[in-house]
Backbone as a ProteinNet text record, in pm:
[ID]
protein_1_A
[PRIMARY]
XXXXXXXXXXXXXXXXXXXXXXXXXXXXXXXXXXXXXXXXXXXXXXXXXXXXXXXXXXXXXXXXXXXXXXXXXXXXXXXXXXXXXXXXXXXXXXXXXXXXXXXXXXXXXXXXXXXXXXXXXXXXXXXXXXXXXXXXXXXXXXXXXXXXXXXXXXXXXXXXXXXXXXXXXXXXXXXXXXXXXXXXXXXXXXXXXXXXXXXXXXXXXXXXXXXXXXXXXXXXXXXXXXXXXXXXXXXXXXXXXXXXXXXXXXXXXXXXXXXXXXXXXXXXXXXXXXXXXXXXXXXXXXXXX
[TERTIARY]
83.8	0	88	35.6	117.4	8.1	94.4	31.7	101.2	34.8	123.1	19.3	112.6	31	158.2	67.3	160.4	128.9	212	200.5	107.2	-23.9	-122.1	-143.8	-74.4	-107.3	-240.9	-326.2	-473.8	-549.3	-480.9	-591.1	-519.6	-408.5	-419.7	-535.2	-531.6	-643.9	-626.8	-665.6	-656.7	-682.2	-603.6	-569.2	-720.3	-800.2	-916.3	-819.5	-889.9	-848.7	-757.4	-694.5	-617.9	-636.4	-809.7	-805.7	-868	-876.4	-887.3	-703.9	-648.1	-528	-388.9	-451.2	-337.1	-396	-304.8	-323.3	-243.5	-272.3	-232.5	-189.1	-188.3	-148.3	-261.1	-214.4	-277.5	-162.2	-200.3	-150.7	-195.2	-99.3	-131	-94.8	-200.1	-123.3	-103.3	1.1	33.6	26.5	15.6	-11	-39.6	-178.5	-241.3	-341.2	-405.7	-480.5	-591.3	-637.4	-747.2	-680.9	-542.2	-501.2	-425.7	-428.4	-376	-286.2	-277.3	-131.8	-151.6	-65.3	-139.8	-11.9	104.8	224.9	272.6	229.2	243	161.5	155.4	101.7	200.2	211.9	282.9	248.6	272.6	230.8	304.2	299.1	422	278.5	378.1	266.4	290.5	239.4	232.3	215.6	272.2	255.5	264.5	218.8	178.6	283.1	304.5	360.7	290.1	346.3	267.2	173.2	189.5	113	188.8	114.5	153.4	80	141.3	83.6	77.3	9.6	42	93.3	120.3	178.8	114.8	171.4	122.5	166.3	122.1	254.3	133	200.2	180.1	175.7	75.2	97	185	262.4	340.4	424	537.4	688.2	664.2	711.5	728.3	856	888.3	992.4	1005.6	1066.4	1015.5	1206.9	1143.4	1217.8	1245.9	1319.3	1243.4	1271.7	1172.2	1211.8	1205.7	1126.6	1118.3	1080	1133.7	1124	1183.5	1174.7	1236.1	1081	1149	1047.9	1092.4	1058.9	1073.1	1005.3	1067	1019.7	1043.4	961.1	1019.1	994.9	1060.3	1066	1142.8	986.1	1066.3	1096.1	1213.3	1256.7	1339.1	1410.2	1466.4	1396.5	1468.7	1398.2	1511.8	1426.1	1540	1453.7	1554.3	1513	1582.6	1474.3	1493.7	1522.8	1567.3	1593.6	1571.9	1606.5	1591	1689.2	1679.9	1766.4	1772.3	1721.3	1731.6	1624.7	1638.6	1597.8	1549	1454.4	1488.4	1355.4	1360.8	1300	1225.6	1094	1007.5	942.3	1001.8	988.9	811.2	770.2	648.5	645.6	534.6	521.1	540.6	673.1	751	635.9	614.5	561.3	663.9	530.6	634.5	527.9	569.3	492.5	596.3	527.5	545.1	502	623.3	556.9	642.9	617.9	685	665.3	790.4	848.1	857.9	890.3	935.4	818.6	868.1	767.6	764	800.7	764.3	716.3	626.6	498.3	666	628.7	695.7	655.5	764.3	701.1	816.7	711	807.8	723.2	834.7	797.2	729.2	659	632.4	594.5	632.8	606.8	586	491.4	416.7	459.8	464.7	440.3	476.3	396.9	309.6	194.7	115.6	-22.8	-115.6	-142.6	-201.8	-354.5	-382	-567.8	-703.1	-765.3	-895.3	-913.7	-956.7	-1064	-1174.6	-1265.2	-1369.4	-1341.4	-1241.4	-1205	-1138.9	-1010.3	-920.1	-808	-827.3	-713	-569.4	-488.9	-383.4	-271.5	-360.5	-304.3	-319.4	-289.7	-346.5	-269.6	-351.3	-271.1	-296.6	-191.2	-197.9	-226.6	-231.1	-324.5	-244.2	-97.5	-36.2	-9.1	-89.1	-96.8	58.7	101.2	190.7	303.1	372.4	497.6	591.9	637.4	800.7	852.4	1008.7	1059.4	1160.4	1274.8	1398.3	1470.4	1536.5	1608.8	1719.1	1811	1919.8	1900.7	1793.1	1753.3	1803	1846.2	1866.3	1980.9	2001.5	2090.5	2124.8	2244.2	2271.9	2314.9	2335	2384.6	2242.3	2121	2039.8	1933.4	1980.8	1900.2	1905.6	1776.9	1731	1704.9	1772.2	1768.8	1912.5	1943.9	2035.8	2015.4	2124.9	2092.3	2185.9	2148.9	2209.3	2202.3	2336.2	2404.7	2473.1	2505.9	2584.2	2716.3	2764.8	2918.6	2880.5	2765.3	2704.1	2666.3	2698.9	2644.3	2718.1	2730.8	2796	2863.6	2950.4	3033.3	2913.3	2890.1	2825.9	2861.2	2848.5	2892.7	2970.1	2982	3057	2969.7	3072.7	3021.7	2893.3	2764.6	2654	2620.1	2531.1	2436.5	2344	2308.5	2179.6	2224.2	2171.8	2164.8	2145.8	2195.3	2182.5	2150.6	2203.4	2210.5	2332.6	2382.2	2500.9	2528.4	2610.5	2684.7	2607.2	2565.3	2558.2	2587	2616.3	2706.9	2621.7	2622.3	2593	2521.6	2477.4	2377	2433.7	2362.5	2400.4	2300.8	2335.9	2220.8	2287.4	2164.3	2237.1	2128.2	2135.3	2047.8	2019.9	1871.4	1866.9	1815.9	1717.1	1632.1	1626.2	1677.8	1738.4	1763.6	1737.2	1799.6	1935	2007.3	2102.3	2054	2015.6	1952.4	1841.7	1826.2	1681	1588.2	1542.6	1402.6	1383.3	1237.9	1196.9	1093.5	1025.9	924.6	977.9	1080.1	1108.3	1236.1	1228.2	1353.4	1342	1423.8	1386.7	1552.3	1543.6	1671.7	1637	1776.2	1763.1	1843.6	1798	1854.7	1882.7	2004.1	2014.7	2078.8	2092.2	2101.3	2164.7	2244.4	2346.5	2305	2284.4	2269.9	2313.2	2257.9	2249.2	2194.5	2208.2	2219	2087.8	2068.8	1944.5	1946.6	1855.5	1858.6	1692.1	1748.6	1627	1564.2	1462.7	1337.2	1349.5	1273.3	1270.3	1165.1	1166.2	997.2	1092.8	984.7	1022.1	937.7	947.3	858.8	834.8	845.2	778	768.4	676.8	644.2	758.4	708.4	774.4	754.8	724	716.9	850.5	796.8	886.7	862.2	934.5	895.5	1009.9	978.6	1142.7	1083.9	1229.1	1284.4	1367.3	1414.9	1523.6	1525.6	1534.1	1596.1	1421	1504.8	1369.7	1397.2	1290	1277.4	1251.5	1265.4	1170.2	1129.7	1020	957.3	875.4	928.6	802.5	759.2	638.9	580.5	474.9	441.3	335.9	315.6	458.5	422.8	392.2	393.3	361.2	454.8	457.2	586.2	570.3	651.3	583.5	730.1	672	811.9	797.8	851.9	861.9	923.2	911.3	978.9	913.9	1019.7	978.8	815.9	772.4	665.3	583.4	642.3	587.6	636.5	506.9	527.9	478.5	541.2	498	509.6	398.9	419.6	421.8	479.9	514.7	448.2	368.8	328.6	396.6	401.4	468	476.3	535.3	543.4	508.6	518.6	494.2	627.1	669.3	754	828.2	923.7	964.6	1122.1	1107.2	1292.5	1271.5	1379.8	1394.6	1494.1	1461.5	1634.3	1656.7	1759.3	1761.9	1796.3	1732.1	1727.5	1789.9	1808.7	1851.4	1976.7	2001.9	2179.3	2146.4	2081.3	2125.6	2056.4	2087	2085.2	1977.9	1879.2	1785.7	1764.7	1652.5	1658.1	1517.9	1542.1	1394.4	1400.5	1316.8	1376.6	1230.5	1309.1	1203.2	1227.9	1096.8	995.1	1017	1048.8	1013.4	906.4	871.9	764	742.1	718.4	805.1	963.2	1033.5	1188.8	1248.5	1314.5	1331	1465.2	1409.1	1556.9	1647.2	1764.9	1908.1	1984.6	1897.7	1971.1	1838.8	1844	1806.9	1673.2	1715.1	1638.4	1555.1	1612.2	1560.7	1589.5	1504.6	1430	1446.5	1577.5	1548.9	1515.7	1436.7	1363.5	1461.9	1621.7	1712.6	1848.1	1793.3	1838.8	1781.8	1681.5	1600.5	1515.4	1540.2	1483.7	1573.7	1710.5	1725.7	1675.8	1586.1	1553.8	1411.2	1313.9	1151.1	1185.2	1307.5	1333.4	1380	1459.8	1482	1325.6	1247.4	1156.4	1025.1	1060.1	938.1	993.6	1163.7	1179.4	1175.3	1142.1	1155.1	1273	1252.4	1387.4	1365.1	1517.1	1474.8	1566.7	1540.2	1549.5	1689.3
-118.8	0	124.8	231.8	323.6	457.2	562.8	696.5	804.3	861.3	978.4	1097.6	1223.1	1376.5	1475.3	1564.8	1723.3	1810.9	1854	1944.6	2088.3	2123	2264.7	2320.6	2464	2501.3	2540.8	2578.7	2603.9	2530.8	2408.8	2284.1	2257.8	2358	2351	2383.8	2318.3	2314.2	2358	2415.6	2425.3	2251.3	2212.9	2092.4	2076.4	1995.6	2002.4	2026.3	2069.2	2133	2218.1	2284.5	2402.4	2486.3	2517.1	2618.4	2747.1	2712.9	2826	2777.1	2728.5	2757.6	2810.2	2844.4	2854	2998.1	3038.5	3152.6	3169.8	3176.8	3167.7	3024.9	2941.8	2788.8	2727.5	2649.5	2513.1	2429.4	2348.3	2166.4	2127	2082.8	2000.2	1902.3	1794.9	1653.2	1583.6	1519.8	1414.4	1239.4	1224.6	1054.7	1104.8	991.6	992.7	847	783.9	699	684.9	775.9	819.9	744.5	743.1	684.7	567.6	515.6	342	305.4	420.4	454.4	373.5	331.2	287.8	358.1	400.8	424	551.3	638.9	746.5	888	1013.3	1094.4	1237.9	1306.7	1360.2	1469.4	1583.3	1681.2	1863.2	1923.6	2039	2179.7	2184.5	2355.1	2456	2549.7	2689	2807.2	2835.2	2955.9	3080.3	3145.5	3324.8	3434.9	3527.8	3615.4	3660.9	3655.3	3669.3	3551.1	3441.2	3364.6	3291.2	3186.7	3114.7	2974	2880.4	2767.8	2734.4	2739.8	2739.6	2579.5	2638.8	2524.4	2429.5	2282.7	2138.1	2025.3	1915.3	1784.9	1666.1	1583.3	1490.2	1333.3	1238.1	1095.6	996.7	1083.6	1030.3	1089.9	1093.8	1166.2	1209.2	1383.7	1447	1473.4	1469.7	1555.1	1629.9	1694.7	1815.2	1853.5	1944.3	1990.5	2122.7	2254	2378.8	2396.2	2436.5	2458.8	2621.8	2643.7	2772.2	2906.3	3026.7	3109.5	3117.9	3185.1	3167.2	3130.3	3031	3036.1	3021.1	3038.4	3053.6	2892.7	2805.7	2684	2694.5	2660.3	2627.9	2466	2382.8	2252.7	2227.7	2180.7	2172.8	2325.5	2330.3	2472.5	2560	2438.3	2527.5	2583.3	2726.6	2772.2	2798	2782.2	2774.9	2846.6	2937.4	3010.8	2920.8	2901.4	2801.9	2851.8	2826	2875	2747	2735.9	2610.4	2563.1	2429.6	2348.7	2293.8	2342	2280.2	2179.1	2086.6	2012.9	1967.9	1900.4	1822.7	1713	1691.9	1590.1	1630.4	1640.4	1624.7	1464.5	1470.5	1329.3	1330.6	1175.4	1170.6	1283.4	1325.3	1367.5	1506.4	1569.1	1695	1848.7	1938.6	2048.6	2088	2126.7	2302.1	2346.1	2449.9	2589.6	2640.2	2732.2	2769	2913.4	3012.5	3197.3	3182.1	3230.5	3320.8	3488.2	3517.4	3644	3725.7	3629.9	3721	3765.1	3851.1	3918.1	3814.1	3700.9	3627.4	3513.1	3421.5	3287.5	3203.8	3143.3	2960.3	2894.5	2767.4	2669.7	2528.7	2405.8	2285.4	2161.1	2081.1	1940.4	1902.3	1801.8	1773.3	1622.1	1533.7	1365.1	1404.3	1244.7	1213	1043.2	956	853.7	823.8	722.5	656.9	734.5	685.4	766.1	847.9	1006.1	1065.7	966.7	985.9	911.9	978.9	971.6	1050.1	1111.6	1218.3	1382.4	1240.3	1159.5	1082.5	983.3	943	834.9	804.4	903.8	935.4	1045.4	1089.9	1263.5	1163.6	1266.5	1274.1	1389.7	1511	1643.4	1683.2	1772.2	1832.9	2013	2073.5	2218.3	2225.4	2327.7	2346.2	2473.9	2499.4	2647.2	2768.6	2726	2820.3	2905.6	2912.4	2969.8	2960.5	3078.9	3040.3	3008.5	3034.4	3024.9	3035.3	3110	3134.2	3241	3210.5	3298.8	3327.6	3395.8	3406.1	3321.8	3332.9	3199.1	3205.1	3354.6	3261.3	3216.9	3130.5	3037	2909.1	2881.8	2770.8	2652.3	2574.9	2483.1	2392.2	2376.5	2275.1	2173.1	2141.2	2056.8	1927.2	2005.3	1917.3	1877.2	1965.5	2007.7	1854.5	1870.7	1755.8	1852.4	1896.1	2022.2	2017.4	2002.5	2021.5	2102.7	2113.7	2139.2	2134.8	2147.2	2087.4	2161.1	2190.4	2261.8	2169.9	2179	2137.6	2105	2149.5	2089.6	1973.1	1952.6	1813.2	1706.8	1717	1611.7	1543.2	1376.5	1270.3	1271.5	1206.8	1185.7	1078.6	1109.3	925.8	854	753.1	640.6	583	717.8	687.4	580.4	544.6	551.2	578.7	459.6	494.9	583.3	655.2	696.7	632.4	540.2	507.4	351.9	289.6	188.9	66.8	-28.9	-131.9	-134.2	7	45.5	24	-38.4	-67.8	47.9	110.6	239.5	204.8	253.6	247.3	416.2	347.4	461.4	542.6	681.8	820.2	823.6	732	744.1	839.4	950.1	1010.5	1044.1	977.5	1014.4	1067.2	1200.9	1242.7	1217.2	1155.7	1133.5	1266.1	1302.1	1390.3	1344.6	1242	1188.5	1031.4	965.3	855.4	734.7	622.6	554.1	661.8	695.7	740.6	906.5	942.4	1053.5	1109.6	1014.5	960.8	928.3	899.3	850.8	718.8	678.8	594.2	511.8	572.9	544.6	557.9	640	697.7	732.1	770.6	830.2	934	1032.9	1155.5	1198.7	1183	1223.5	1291.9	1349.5	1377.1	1296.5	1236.4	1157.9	1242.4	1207.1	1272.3	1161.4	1141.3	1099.6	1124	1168.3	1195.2	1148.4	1192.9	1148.6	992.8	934.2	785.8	703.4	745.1	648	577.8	515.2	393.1	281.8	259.6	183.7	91.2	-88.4	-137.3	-203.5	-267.7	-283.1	-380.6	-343.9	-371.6	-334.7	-372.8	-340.9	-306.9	-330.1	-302.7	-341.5	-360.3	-404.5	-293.7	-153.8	-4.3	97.5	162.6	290.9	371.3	456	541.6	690.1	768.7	916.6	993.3	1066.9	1090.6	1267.5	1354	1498.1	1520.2	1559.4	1600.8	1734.4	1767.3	1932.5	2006.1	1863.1	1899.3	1840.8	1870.2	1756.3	1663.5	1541.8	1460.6	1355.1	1279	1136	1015.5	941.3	828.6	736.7	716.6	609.9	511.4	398.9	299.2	280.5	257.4	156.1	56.3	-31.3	-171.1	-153.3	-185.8	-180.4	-5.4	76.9	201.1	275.7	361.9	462.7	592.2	672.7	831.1	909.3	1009.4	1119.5	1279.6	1269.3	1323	1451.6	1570.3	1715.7	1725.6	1854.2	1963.1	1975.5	1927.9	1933.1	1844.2	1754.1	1615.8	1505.2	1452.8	1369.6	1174.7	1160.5	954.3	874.1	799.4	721.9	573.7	497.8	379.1	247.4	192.9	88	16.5	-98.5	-218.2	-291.3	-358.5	-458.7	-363.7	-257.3	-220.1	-223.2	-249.9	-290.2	-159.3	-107.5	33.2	26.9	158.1	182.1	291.5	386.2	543.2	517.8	608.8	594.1	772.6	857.6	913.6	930.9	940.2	953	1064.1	1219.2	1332.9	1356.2	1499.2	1562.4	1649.5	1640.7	1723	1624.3	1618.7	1551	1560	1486.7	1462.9	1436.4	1538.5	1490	1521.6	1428.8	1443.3	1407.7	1460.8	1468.7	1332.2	1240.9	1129.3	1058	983.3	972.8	800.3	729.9	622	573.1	496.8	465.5	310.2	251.2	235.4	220.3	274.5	290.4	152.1	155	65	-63.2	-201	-271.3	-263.5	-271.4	-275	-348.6	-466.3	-482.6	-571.9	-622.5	-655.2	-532.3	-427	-343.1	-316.1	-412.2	-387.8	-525.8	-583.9	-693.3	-661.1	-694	-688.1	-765.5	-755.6	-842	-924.6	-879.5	-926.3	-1034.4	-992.7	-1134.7	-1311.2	-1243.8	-1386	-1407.6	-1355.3	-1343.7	-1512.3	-1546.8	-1707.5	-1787.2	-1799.5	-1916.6	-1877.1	-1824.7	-1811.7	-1864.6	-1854.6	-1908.7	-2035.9	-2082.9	-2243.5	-2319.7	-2247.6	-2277.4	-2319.2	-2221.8	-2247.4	-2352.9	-2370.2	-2460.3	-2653	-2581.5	-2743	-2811.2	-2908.5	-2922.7	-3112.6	-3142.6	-3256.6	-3356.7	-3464.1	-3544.2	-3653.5
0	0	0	-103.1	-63.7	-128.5	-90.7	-142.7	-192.1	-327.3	-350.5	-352.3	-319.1	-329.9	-281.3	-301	-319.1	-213.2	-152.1	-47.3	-58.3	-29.8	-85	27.7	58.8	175.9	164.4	45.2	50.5	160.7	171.8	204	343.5	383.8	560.1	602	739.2	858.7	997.2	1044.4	1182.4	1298.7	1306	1384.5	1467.1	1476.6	1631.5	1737.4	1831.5	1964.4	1938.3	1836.6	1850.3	1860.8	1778.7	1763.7	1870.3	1966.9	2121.5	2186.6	2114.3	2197.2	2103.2	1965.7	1913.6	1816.1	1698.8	1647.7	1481.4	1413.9	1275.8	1228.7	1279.3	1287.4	1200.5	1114.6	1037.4	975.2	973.6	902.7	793.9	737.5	608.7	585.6	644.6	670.2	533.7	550.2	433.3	466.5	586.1	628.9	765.6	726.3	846.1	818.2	911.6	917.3	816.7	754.2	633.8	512	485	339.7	400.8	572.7	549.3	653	672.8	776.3	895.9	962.3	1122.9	1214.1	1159.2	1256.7	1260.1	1200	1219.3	1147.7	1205.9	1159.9	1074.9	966.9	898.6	834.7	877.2	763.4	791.9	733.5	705.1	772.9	929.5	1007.1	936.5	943.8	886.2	1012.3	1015.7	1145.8	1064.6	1088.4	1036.1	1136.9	1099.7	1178.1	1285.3	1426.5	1550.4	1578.6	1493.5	1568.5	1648.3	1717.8	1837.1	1881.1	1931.2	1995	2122.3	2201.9	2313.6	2391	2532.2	2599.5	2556.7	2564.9	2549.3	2581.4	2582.4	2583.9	2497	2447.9	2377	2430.5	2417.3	2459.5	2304.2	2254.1	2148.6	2154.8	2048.4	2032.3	1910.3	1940.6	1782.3	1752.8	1614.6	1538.9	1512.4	1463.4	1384.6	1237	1152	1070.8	1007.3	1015.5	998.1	821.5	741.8	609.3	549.1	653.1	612.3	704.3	683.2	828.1	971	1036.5	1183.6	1303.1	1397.4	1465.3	1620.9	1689.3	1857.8	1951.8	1965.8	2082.9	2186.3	2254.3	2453.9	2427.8	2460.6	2490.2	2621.7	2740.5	2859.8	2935.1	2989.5	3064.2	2896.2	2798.3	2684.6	2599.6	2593.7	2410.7	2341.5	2229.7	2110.4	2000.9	1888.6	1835.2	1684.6	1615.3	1518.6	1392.7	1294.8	1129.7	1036.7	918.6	819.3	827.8	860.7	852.6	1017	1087.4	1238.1	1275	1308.7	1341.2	1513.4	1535.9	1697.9	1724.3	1834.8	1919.9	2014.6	2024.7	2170.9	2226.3	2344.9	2371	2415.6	2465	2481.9	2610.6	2673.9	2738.8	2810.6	2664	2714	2693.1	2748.7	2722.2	2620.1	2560.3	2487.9	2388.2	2346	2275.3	2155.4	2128.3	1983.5	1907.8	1884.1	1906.4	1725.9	1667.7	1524.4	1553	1610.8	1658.4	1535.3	1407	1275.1	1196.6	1108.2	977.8	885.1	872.5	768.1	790.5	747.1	759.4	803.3	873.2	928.7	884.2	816	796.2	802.6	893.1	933	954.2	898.7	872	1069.3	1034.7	1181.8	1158	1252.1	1284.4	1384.7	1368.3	1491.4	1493.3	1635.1	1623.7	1811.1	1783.9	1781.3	1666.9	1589.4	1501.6	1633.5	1575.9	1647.5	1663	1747.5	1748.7	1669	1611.8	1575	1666.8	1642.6	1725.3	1816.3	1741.7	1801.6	1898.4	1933	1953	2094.9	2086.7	2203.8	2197.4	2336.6	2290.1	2342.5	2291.8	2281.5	2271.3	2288.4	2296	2401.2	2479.4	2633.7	2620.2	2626.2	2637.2	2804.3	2837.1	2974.7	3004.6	3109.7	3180.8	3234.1	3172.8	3192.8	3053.7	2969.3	2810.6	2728.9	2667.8	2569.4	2602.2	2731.4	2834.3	2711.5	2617.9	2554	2561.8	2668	2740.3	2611.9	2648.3	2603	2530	2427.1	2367.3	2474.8	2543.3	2612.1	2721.6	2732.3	2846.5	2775.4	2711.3	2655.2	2725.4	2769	2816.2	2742.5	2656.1	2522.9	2580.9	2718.6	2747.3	2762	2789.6	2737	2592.7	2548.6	2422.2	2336.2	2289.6	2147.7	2025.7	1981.5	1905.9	1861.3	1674.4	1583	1496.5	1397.6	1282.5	1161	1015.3	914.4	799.3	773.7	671.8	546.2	470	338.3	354.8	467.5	521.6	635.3	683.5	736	608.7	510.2	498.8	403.2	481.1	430.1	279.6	235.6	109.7	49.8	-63.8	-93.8	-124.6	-66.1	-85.8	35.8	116.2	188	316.5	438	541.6	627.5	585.4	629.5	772.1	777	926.8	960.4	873.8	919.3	970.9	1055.2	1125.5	1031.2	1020.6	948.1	763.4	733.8	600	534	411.1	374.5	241	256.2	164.6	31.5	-24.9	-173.1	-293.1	-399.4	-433.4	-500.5	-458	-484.7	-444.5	-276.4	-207.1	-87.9	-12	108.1	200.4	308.6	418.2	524	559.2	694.2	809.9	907.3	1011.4	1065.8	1109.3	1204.5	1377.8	1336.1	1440.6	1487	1559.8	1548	1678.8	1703.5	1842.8	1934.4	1855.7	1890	1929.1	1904.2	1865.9	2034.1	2077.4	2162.7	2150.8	1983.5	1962.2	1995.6	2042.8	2040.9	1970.7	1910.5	1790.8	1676.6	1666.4	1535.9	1441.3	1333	1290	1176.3	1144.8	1053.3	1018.1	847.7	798	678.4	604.5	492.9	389.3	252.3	202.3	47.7	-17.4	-129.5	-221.4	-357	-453.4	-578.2	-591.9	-719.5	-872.3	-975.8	-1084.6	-1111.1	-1115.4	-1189.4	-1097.6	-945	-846.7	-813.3	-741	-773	-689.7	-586.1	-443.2	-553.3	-538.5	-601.1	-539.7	-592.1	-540.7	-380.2	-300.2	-148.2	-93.8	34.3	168.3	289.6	422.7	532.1	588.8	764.3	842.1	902.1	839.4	905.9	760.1	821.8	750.4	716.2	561.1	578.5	468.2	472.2	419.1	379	252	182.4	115.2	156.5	100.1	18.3	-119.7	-141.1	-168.5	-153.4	-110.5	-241.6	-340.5	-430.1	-599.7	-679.1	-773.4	-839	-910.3	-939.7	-936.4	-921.4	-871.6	-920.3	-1058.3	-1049.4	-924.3	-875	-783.4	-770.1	-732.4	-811.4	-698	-627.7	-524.5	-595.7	-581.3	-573.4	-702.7	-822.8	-949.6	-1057.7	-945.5	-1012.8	-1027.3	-1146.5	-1108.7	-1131.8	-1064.8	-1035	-1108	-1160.5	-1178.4	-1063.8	-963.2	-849.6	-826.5	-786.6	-781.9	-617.1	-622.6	-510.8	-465.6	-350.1	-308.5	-282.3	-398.6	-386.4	-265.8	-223.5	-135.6	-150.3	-106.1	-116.6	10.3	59.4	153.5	120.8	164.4	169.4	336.5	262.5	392.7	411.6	516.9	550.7	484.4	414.4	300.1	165.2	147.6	8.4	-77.9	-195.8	-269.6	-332.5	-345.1	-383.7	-401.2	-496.5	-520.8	-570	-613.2	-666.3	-679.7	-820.7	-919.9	-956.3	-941.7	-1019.1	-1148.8	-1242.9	-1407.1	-1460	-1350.2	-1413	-1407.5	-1405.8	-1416.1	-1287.4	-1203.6	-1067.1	-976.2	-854	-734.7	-675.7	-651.1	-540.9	-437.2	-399.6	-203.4	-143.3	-38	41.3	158.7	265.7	386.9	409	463	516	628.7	694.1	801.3	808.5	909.3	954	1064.6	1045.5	1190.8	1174.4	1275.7	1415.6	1358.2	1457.1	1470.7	1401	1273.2	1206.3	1311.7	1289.9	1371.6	1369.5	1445.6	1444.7	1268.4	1236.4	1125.3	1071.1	924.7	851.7	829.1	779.1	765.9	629.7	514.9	386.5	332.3	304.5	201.4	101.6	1.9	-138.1	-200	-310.6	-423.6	-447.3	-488.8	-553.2	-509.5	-368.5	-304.2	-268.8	-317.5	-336.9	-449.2	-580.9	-756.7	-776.6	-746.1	-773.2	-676.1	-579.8	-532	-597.5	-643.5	-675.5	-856.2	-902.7	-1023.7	-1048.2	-902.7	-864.9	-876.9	-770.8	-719.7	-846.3	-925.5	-1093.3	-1156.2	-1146.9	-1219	-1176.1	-1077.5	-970.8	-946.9	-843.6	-813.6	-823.3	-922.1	-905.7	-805.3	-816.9	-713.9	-756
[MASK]
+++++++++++++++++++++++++++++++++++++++++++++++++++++++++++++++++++++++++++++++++++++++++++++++++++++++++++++++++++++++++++++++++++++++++++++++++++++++++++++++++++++++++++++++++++++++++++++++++++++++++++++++++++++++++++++++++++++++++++++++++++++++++++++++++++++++++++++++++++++++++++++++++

């Protein structure tokens, strides 16, 4: 199972229950339980100038990714004053809030996982009664911070030396982890992956989810037999057992910042078709005796 679509801020929403606690804020989800999903929830906030989210904490763990604008977090006692390219982690349970101090719209990737619950069903959000609480950024303490960020001199050689956990190098492949076991996640993981002209990871599954935004470049993508030609904006999710690969076909490099759910295993992380195409061809031809 899988899904493709395009990121329309027209068709943000104001989240249920946000909207008496928050202020220029809507979502534009891209996976969620509606198209299949069961492990996680996905989609890119929009904050307005002067708006705000107020205090909260979560019965799941979020990510987050900044792509665009400056924005202001308290997570916990820290704030941090965010730009593109920073990244971090709110664990289950942590407060925090959310102000855009600047003249220009915010905008950032956001995971969820464990999957948020339906509005009908069961909460999973809680704002608290102390309203927007975001103090100062130099309140900040890095010594505990879940909060990075990632520039063009971060990121990996390809081919080189994987980041990712039970991933084996492949060439003109580059991944840079942002969100990770190592990292402190526990549900989850969130990187950016890029692709060099020719390069081409083939056909495979997984025993977890996973979402896909690219940011850069173009894509061929096949999932469950189909194949997509992919740009900037475009997004694709991938189910458990769904069958997939991306090749790049062009002359500039592709990238997309993508979403795992549940936190993929220590190793045997990818099922390729192509390690087992000679035993299903043993297997037609029979075996004799």
């Amino acid at each position: 199972m899988h899904r493709v679509s395009r990121i329309d801020e027209a068709s943000a929403e104001v989240p249920k229950g946000y909207g008496e606690h928050s202020k220029g804020f809507r979502r534009a989800t891209y996976v969620d339980r509606a198209m299949g999903s069961v492990h996680m929830g996905v989609g890119i906030c929009f904050l307005q100038p002067n708006g705000f989210i107020q205090s909260h904490v979560h019965s799941l763990e979020e990510s987050f990714y900044v792509l665009e604008g400056a924005i202001v977090v308290q997570i916990g006692e820290e704030v941090h004053k965010l730009v593109p390219g920073d990244f971090g982690l709110i664990s289950t349970g942590v407060r925090h809030a959310w102000r855009n101090e600047n003249g220009q719209a915010a905008r950032w990737l956001e995971m969820q996982a464990p999957q948020p619950r339906p509005a009908d069903y069961g909460q999973d959000t809680f704002f608290l009664s102390d309203g927007v609480s975001v103090a100062s950024p130099t309140a900040v303490d890095s010594s505990r911070t879940l909060v990075g960020h990632f520039d063009e001199s971060k990121l990996p050689r390809p081919g080189g030396p994987s980041q990712m956990e039970g991933f084996n190098p492949t060439t003109g492949v580059a991944i840079k982890m942002f969100v990770d076991r190592s990292f402190g996640a526990i549900h989850q993981s969130l990187f950016l992956i890029q692709y060099s002209p020719g390069a081409k990871i083939d056909l495979h599954d997984h025993t977890f989810e996973e979402s896909y935004l690219i940011v850069g470049g173009r894509v061929r993508a096949i999932a469950d037999g189909k194949t997509y030609d992919l740009g900037p904006g475009d997004v694709i999710w991938t189910g458990v057992g769904c069958i997939h690969s991306f090749e790049n076909a062009g002359t500039e490099p592709v990238r997309w910042i993508e979403t795992q759910a549940p936190l993929p295993p220590a190793k045997e992380v990818f099922r390729f078709e192509r390690d087992w195409a000679h035993l299903a061809q043993h297997d037609r031809q029979g075996v004799s005796g």
